[in-house]
C-alpha positions as CSV (number, residue, x, y, z in Angstrom):
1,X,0.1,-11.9,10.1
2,X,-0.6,-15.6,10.3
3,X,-0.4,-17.8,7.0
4,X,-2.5,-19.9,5.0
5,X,-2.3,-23.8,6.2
6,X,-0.2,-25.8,3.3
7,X,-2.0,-28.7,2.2
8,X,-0.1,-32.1,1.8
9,X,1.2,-32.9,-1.3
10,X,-0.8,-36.3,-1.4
11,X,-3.6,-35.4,-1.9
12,X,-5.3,-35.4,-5.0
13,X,-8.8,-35.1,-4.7
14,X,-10.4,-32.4,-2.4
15,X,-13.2,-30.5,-1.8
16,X,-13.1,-26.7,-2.9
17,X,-14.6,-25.5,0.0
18,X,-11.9,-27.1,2.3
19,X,-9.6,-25.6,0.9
20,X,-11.3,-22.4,1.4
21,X,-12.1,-23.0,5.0
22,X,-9.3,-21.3,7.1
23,X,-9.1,-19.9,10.3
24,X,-12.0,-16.4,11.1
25,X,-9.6,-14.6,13.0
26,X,-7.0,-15.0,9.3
27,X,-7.4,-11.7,7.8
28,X,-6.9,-13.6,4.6
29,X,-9.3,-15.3,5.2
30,X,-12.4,-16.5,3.1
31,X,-14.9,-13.9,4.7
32,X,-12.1,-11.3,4.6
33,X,-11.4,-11.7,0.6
34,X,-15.1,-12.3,-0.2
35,X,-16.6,-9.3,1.1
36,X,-20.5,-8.7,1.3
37,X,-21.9,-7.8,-1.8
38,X,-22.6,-4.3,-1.3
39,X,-20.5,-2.5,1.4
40,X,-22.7,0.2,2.2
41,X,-25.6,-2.4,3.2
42,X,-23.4,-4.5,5.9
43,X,-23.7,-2.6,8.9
44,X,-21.9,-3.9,12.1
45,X,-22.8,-6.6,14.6
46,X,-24.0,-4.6,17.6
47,X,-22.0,-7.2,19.5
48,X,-18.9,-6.0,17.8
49,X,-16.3,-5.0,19.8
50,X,-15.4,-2.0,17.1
51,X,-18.2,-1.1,16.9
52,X,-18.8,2.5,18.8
53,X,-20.9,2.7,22.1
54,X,-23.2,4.9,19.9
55,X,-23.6,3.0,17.3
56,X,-23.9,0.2,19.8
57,X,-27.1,1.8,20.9
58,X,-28.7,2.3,17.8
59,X,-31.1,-0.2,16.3
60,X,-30.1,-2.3,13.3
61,X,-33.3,-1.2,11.4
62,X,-32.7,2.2,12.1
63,X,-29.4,2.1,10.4
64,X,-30.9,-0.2,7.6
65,X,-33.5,3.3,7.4
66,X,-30.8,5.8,7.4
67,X,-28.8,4.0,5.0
68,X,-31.6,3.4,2.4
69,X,-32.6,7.4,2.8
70,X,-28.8,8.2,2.0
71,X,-28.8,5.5,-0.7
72,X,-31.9,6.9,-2.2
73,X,-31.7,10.7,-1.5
74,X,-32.0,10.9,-5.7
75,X,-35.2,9.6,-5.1
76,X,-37.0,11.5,-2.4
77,X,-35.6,14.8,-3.6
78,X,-36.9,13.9,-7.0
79,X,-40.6,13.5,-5.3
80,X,-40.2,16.8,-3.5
81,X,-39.7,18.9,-6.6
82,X,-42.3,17.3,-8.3
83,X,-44.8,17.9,-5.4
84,X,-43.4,21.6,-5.5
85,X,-43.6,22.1,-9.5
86,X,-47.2,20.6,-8.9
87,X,-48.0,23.8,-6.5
88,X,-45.8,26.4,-7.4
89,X,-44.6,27.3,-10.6
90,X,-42.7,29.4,-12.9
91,X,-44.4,32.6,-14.0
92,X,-45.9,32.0,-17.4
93,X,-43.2,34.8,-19.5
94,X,-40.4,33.4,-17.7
95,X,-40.9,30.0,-18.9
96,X,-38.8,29.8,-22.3
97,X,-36.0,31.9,-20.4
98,X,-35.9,29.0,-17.3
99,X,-36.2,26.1,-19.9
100,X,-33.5,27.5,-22.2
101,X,-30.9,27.7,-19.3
102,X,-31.6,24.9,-17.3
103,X,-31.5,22.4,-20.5
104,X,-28.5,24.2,-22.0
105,X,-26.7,24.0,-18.6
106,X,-28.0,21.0,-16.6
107,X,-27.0,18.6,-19.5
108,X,-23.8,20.3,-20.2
109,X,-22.6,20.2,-16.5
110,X,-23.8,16.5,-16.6
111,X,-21.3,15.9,-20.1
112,X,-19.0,17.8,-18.7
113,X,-18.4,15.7,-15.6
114,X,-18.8,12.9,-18.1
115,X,-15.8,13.9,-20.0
116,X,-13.4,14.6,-16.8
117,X,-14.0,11.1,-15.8
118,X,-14.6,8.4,-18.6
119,X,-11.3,7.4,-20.2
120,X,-10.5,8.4,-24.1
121,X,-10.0,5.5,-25.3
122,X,-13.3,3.4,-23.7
123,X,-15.4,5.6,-25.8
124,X,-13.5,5.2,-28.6
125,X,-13.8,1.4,-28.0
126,X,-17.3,2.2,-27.3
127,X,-18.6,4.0,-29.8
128,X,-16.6,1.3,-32.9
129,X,-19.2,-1.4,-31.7
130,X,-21.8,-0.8,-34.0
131,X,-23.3,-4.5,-33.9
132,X,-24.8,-3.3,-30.7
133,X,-25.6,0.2,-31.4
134,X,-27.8,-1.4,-34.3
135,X,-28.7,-3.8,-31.3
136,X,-29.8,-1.0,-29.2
137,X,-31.7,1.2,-31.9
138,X,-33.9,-0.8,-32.9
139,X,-35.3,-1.5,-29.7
140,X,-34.9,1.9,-28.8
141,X,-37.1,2.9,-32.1
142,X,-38.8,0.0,-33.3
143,X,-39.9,-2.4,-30.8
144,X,-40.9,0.5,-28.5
145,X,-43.1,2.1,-30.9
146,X,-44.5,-1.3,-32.3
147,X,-45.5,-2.4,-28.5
148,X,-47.2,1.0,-28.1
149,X,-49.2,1.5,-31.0
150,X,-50.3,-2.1,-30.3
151,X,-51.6,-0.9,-27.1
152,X,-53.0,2.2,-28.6
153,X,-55.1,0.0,-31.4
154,X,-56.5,-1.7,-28.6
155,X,-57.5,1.3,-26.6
156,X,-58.9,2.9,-29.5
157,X,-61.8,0.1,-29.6
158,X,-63.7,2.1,-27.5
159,X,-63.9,5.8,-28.0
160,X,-65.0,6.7,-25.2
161,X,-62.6,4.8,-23.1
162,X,-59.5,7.3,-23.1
163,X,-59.1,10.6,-24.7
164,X,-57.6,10.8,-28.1
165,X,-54.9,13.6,-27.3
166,X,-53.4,11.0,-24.9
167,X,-53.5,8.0,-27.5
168,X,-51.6,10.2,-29.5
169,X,-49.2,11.6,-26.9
170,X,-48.5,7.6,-26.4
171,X,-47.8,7.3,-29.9
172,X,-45.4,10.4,-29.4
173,X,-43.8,8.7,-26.1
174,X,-42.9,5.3,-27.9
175,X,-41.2,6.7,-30.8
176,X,-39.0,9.6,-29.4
177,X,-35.6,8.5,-29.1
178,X,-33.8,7.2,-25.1
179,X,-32.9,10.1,-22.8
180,X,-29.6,11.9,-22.5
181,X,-28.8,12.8,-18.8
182,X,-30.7,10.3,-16.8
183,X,-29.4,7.2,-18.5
184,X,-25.4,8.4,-17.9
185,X,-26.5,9.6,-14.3
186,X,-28.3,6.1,-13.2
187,X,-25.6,4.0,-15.1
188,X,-23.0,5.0,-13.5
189,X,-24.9,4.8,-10.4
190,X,-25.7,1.3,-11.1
191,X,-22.5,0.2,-11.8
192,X,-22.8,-0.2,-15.2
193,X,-20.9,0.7,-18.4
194,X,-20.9,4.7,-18.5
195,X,-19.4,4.7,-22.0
196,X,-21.7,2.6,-23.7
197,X,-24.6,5.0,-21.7
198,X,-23.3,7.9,-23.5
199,X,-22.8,6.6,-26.7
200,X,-26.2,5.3,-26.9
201,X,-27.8,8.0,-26.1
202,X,-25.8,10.5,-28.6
203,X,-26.5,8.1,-31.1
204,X,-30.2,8.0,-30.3
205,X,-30.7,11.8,-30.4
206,X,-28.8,12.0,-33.4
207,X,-30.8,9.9,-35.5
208,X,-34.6,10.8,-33.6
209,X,-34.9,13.9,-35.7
210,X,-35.0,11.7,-38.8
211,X,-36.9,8.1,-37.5
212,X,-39.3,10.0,-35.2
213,X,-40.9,12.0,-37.4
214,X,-40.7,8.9,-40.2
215,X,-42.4,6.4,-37.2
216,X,-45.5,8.7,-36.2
217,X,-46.3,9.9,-39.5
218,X,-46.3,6.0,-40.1
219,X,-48.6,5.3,-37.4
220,X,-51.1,8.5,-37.5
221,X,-51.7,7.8,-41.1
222,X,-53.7,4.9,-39.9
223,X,-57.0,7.3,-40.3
224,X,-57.5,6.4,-37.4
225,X,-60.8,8.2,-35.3
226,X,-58.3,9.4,-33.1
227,X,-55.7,10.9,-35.5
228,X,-58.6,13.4,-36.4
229,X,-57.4,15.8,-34.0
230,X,-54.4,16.3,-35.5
231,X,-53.9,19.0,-38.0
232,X,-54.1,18.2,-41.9
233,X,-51.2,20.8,-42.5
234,X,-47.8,19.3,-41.9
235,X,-44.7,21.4,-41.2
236,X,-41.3,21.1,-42.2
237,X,-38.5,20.0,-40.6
238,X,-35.9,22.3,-40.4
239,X,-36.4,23.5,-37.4
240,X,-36.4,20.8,-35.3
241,X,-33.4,19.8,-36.9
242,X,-32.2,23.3,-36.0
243,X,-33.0,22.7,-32.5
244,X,-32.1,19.2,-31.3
245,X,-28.1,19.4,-33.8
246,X,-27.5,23.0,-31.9
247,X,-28.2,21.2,-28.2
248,X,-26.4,18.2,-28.9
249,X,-23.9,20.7,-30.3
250,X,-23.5,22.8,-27.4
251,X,-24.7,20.9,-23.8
252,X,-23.2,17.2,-25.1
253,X,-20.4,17.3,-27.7
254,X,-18.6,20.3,-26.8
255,X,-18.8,19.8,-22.6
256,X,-17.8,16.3,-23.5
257,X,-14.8,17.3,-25.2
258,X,-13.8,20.0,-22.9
259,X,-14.0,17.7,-20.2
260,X,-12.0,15.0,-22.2
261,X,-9.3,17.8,-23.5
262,X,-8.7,18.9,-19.4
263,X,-8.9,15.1,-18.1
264,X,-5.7,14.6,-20.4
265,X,-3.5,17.4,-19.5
266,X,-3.9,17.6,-16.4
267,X,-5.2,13.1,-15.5
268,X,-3.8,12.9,-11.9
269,X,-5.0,16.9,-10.4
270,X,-8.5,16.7,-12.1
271,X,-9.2,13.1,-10.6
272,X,-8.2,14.2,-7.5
273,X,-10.7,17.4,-7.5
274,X,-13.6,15.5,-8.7
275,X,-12.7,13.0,-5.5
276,X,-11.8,14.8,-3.2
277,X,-14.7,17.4,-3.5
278,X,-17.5,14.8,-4.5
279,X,-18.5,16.7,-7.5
280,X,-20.1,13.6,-9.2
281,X,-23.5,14.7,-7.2
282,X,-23.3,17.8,-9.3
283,X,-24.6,15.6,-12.2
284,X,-27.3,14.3,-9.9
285,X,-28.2,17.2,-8.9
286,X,-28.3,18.9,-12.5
287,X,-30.3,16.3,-13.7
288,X,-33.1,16.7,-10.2
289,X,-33.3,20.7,-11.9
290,X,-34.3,19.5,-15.1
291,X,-37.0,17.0,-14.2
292,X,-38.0,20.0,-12.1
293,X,-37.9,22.1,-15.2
294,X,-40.0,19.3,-17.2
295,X,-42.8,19.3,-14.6
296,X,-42.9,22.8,-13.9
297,X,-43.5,23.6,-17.1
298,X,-46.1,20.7,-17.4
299,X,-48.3,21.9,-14.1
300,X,-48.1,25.3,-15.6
301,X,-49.1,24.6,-19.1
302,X,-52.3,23.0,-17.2
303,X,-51.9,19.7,-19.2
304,X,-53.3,17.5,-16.2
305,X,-56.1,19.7,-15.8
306,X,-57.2,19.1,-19.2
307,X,-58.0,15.3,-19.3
308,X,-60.2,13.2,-17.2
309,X,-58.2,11.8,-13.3
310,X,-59.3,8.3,-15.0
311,X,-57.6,8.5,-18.2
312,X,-54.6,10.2,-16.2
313,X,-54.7,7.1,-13.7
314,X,-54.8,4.5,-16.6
315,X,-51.6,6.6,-18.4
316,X,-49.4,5.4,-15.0
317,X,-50.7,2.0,-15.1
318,X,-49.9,1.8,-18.8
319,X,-46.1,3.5,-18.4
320,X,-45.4,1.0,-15.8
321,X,-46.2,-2.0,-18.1
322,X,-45.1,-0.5,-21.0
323,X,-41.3,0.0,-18.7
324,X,-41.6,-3.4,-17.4
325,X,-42.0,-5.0,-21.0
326,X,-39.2,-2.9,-22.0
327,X,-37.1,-3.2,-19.7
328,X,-37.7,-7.1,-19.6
329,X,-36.8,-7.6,-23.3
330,X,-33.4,-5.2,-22.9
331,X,-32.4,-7.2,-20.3
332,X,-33.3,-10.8,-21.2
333,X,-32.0,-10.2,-25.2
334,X,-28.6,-8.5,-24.1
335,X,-28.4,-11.3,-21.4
336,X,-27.0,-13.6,-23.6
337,X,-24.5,-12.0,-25.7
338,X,-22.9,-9.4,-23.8
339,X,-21.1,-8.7,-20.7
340,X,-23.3,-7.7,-17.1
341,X,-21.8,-4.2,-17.1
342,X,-23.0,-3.7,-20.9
343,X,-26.4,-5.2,-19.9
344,X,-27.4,-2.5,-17.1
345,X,-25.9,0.1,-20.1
346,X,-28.8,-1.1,-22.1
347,X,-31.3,-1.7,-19.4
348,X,-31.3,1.7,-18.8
349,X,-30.7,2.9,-22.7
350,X,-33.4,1.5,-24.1
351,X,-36.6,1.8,-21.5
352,X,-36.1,5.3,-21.3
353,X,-37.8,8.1,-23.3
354,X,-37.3,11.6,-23.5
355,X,-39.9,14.6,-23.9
356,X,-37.9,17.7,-24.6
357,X,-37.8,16.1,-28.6
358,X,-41.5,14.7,-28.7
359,X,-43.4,18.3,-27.5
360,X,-41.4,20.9,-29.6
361,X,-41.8,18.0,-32.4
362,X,-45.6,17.9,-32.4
363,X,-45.5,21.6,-32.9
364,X,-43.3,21.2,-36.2
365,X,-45.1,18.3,-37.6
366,X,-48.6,19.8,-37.5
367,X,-48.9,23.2,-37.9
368,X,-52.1,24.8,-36.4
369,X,-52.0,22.8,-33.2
370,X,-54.3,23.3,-30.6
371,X,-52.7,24.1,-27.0
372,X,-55.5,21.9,-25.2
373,X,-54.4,18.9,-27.9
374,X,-50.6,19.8,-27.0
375,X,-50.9,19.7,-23.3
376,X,-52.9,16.0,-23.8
377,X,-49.7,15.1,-25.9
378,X,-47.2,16.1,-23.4
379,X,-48.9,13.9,-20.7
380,X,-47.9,10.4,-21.3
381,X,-44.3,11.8,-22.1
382,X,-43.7,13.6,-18.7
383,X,-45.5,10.6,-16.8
384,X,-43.4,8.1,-18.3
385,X,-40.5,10.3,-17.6
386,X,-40.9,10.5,-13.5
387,X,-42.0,6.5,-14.2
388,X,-38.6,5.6,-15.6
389,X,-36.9,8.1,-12.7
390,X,-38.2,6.2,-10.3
391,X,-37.8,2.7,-11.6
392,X,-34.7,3.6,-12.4
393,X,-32.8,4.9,-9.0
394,X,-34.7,1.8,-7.3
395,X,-32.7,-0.3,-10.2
396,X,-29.1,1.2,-9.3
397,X,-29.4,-1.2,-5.5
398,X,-30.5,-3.9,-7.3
399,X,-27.6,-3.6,-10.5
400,X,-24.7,-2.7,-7.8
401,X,-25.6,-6.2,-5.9
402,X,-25.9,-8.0,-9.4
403,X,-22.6,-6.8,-10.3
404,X,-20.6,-7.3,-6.7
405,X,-21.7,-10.9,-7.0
406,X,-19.8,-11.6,-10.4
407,X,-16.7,-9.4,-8.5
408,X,-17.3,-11.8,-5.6
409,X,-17.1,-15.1,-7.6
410,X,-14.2,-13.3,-10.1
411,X,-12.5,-13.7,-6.7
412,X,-13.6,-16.7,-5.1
413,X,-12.2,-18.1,-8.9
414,X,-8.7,-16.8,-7.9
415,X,-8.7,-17.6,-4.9
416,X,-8.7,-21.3,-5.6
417,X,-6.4,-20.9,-8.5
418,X,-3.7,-19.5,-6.2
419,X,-4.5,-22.6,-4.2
420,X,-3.9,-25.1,-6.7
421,X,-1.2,-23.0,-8.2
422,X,0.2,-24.0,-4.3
423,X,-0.1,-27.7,-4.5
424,X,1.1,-27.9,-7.3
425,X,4.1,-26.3,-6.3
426,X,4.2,-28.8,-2.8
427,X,3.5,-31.6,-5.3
428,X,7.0,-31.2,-7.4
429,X,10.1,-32.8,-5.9
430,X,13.1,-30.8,-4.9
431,X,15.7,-31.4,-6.8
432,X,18.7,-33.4,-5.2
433,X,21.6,-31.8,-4.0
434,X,24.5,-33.4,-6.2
435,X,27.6,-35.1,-4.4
């Protein structure tokens, strides 16, 4: 193993990247310590001489293809159960049975993976910083519903421009608290802070059966024209309280601590499980059954046969702006106060919205609700969801680069401290031997 070249003791002034420039075929050398950003998108030289003949063969944007297709296998399964949930669905009486089990134990599979892997004592750490979970509720609540019901006013200039279920389904979409499953799944796919991700969104779903409620009865009480077809008779709450404290109960809390209770008796057996037999992708996959769930139930209901394909059109358009000016004030606002592993946390905390709260909700709040004015409701929801799915895998490539590019100058940083640490060292006299 050949050695770094010393540098003479005289001199004082040098560039950084000389002293950074040694030998290619050094394996401690500059290219060697400073890998590529992202591992999995360097593919070998096909003039490489490691490289297998096979490989050899195959060209370099066919590898890029493969690569991307493994890299986003989330993604394209996610578009094949939705095209299949679109043709196929659920037999209307089975419904409530398949939504009970696959929400009960799709999310607690996903906690309980959760649990095995995050340490104790991050969440702890994690869930005592309250400066930023007020941070993140109020965007998660507040600016969120403000932006949409701004759009929604605007909208509702015209009444025969969009269909006033929908304007009230957006209403619905802004001010339902972040998701649970996706935001810990495509967080710790990004690279980002998986703690903070779960904390977040237990904290969110905790307080949405109190501030959703309070924020659309604040904003349909507008008497607004299209509030009219809503129901005068309001319901009480009790039993979406019921509801949302029993699932948080049972599919977060408890799998969470089960997970946390095995992962310290037994640290070094159940790492080595969840490694060696990959079973991370079970929380993908766990979360892929319950977008199927969402959809499946949507197709079937007939919610997108019951509005106009304009107004349905317009609802994407809107849900991708409406994500992009989320997502763009999470990011740019949590920029400059907190670290770039926190920031993807709440990149993907507060953007995202979930419909199994805002569709059971509608149905407590106004009693006497039509089921035509209840599928129109659950449309922007379950749009914005497959939205935020989408943008979201497509975001774990881009976060993974953005946070091998701080490891990458982390190390470049020590790299030249060891060699000044080594000149300085050259620089110092030896002592003299005494007579």
């Amino acid at each position: 193993m050949s050695h770094q070249p010393s540098l003479p003791a005289s001199e004082s002034k040098h560039d950084i990247r000389q002293d950074l420039e040694y030998d290619s075929k050094d394996p401690n050398s500059i290219e060697t310590l400073n890998p590529t950003p992202d591992a999995k998108t360097s593919f070998p030289s096909s003039n490489d001489g490691n490289t297998p003949p096979e490989r050899r063969k195959c060209p370099k944007w066919l590898r890029t293809v493969v690569w991307y297709l493994k890299d986003q296998w989330f993604l394209i399964v996610l578009a094949v159960l939705i095209i299949l949930a679109s043709q196929v669905q659920v037999p209307a009486d089975h419904q409530q049975v398949k939504e009970t089990v696959v929400t009960y134990l799709g999310v607690s599979l996903i906690f309980l993976f959760t649990g095995l892997t995050l340490p104790t004592k991050t969440l702890l750490q994690n869930y005592s910083r309250w400066k930023l979970h007020l941070f993140v509720q109020v965007q998660c609540f507040l600016m969120t519903s403000a932006i949409v019901y701004g759009v929604v006013s605007a909208c509702a200039m015209n009444k025969d421009f969009m269909d006033a279920g929908l304007l009230v389904g957006l209403i619905f979409m802004g001010c339902v608290p972040t998701t649970m499953s996706s935001n810990v799944v495509m967080t710790r796919q990004a690279g980002g802070n998986e703690a903070l991700t779960v904390v977040q969104s237990t904290i969110g779903n905790f307080l949405g059966p109190f501030l959703t409620p309070a924020l659309i009865t604040m904003y349909t009480l507008s008497g607004a024209w299209y509030t009219k077809v809503l129901p005068s008779a309001n319901g009480g709450y009790e039993e979406i309280y019921r509801r949302v404290f029993k699932q948080l109960g049972l599919s977060i809390f408890l799998p969470m601590v089960v997970g946390q209770i095995i992962q310290n008796i037994f640290p070094q057996s159940s790492k080595r499980i969840i490694t060696r037999f990959k079973l991370n992708k079970i929380g993908s996959i766990s979360l892929l059954v319950i977008i199927w769930q969402t959809y499946d139930g949507a197709f079937r209901s007939g919610a997108f046969q019951s509005v106009k394909g304009s107004n349905t059109v317009f609802i994407v358009f809107i849900s991708i702006a409406l994500f992009a000016i989320y997502l763009g004030v999470a990011f740019f606002s949590s920029l400059m106060w907190l670290p770039k592993e926190d920031v993807i946390a709440v990149c993907y905390c507060v953007p995202a919205k979930t419909p199994a709260m805002g569709v059971p909700l509608s149905n407590v709040m106004f009693i006497g609700l039509t089921p035509i004015v209840e599928s129109k409701i659950q449309i922007p929801m379950v749009v914005f969801q497959g939205l935020q799915l989408v943008a979201g895998s497509l975001l774990t490539m881009a976060f993974r680069n953005w946070i091998s590019t701080l490891e990458n100058d982390l190390e470049m940083v020590a790299i030249v401290g060891r060699s000044a640490e080594g000149r300085t060292a050259d620089s110092v006299p030896s002592p003299k031997p005494q007579a």
